[in-house]
Structure formats: C-alpha cells, structure tokens
N, C-alpha and C positions, 0 to 999 in steps of 0.2 A: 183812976189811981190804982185800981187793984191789977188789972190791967199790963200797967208798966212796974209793979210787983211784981208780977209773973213774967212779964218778959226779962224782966233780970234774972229773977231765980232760973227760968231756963239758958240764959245765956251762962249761969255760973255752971251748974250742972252739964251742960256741951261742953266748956272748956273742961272740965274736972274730969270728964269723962276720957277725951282728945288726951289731956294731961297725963292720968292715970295708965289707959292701954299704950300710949303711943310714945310721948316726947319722951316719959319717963324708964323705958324700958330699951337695954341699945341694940338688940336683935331688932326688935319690931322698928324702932328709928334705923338700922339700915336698911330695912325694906322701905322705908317712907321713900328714900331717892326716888325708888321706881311707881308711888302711888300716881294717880290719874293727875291730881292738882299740880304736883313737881314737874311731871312729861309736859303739862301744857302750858307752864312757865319755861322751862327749857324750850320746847318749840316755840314757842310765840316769840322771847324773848332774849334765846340764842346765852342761856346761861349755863357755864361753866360748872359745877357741881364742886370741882375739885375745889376753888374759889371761895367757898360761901358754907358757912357753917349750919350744917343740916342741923342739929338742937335749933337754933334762931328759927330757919324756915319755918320749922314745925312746930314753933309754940308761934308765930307771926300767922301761919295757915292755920292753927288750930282757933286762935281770936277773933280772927274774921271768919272764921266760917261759924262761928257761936255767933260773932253779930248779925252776917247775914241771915239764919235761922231766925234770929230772936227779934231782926227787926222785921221779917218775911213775918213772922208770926203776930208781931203789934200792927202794922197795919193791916190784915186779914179780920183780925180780933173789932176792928172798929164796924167791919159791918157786921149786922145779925144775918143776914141770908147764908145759908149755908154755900151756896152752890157760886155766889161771887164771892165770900171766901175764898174758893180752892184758884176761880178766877184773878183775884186780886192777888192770890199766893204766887201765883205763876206771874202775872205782868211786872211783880217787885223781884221775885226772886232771878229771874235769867237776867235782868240788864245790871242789878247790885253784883251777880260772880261775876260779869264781865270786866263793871268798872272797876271793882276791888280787884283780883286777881291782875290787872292792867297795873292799880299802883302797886301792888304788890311787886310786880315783874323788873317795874321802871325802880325800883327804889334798889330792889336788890342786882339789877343791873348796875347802875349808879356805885353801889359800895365794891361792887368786882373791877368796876374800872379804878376805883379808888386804889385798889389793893395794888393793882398795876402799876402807877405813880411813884 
C-alpha cells in the first residue's frame, strides 16, 4: 500500500514538474515541437505539427511519461534486490515508451485526419 502511495505522489510530482517548466510557459512549449519525444512521433507517425495543438501534445506527453516513470518505478519497488530492480526498470520501461508513444502517435494521427474531413 505505501508503495502505490508513492508511486502516485511521484507520478503527481513528474506531471507538476513537466506542467510547471514546460506546458505552462509558451517559449519553452515552442521549443517542445523540436524535443526528442515530438521528432519521434513525427517520424514514426508522419505527423503534421501545423495540425495538432502543441499545449495537448504536451500535457498528453507530459501524463504518460509520469505514468511510465511511476509505473517503471512500482513494479522495480516489488523486488528487494537491488540489482534486478535496475533489471526489472529496464525490461518494463523500453517496451511501455514504445507502446505508449505508439498510442500516442495513432490517436494523434487519427484527430489530424479528423481535421481534414
């Protein structure tokens, strides 16, 4: 229980943080276009920028990437060994950016075609 107390309070803390420097400031949100997670939704998933409201993206990237941290962090936390922790950090965290970032891509492709309709 204490556990998933703490994985929440740190998933609130990552968004608040994400929130604070990034969504809520609109210099720093023009530079977001060009951060690594935006290039690799545009590459993979051939999206338009000019289409799609960068505030959304970037509170939608700032969500999941608190989830994937915070859930990367609850199941590490279940084993005591230190060293299949950092093990178990890595097996959960590379295939959750792939799949999230994947719906991420498809959803926000979806609403650019919408627009086009």
């Amino acid at each position: 229980m204490e556990n998933l107390l703490f994985v929440i309070f740190v998933f609130i803390i990552i968004y608040l943080a994400y929130l604070f420097t990034v969504i809520m400031r609109p210099e720093k949100l023009k530079k977001f276009v060009n951060a690594k997670e935006v290039t690799l939704l545009k590459g993979r998933h051939k999206l338009d920028m000019k289409k799609i409201d960068v505030k959304s993206l970037a509170n939608t990237i700032a969500i999941s990437n608190s989830f994937i941290i915070s859930f990367t962090i609850y199941m590490a936390l279940l084993v005591d060994n230190m060293i299949l922790q950092l093990l178990i950090g890595f097996l959960v965290m590379i295939p959750l950016i792939l799949i999230v970032y994947h719906i991420i891509g498809r959803h926000y492709k979806k609403k650019e075609v919408k627009k086009n309709v």
